[in-house]
C-alpha positions as CSV (number, residue, x, y, z in Angstrom):
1,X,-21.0,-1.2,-41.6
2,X,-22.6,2.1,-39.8
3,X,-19.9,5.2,-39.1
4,X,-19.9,4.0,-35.4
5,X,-18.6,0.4,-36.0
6,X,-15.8,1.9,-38.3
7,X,-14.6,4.0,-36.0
8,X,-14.6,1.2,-33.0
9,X,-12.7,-1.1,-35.3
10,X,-10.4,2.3,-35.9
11,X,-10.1,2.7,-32.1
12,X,-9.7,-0.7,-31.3
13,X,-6.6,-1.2,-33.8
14,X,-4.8,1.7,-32.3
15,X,-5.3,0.9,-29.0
16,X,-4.6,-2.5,-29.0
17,X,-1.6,-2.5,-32.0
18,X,-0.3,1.0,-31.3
19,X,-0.6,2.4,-28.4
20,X,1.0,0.2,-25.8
21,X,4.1,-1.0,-28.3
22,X,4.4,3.3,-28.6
23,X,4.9,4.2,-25.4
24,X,7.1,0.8,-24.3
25,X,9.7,2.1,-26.8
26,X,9.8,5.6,-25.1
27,X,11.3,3.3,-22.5
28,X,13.3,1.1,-24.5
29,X,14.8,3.8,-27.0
30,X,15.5,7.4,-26.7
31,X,13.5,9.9,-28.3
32,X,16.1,10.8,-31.1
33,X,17.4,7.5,-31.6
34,X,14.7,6.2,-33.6
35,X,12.7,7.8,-37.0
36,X,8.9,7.9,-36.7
37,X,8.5,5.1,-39.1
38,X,10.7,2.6,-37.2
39,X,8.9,3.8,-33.7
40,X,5.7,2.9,-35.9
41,X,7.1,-0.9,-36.9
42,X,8.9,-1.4,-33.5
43,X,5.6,0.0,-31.9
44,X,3.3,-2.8,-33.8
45,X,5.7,-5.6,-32.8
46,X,6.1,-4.7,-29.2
47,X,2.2,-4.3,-29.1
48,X,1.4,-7.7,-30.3
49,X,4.1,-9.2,-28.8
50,X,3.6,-7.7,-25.1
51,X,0.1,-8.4,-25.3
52,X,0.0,-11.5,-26.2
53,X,2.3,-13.1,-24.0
54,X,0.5,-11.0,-21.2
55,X,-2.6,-12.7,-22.0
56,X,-0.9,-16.0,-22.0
57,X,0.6,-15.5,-18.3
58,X,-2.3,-14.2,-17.2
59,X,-4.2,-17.0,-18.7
60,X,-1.8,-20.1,-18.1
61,X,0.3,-19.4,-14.9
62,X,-2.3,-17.5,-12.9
63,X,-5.4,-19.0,-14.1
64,X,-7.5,-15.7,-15.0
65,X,-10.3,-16.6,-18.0
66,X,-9.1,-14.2,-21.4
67,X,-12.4,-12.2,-21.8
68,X,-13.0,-8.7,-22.9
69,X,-12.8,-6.9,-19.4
70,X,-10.0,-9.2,-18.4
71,X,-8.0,-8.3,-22.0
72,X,-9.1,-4.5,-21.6
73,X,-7.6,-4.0,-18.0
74,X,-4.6,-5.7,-19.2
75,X,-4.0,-3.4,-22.1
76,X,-4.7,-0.5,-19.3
77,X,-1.9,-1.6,-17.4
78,X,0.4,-2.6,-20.1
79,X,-0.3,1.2,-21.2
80,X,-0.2,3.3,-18.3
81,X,2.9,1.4,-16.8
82,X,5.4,3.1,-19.1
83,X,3.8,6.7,-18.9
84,X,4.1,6.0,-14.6
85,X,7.9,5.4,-15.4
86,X,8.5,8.1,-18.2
87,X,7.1,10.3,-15.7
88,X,9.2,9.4,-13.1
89,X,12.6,9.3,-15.3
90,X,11.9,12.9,-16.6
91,X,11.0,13.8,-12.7
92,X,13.9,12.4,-11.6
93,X,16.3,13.8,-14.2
94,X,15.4,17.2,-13.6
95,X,16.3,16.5,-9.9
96,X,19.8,15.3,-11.0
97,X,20.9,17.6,-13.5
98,X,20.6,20.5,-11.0
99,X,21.1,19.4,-7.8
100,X,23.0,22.2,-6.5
101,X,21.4,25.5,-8.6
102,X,21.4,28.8,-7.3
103,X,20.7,31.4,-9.2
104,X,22.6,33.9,-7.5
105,X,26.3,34.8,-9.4
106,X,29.1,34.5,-6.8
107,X,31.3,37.7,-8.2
């Protein structure tokens, strides 16, 4: 094996076990509520399990062929669908928490 296909197979692994599974648990579990290991095993779990039943909608209900492209914009979306939300929950929170600030002192 060359240098390049170890670090595809390297690449690929994280973005299709890690990746997605890590950011879904953003959304499903607070930052401090889980240890780094567990968001690891939780993380591999969701990946796998997300993905795969993703693939098998995709592939049985709305009758799209599973194929690299068709996978890879899958995994896309499954990724970048939690960051849009995490985004919007931190943007949103900051909009809540000080709805009212002034920072001039009434004396």
């Amino acid at each position: 094996m060359s240098a390049l296909e170890i670090l595809r197979a390297i690449l690929g692994g994280v973005f299709l076990l890690l990746l997605p599974g890590l950011i879904w648990s953003y959304i499903f579990f607070r930052k401090r509520e889980l240890k780094y290991i567990e968001r690891i095993g939780i993380s591999i779990g969701l990946s796998i399990a997300i993905i795969c039943l993703s693939l098998f909608f995709m592939n049985k209900f709305l009758g799209f062929k599973i194929n690299l492209v068709n996978c890879t914009i899958l995994i896309f979306v499954i990724t970048f669908i939690p960051i849009i939300i995490l985004i919007l929950r931190v943007k949103f929170k900051k909009i809540r928490e000080f709805p009212n600030r002034r920072d001039d002192k009434k004396v």
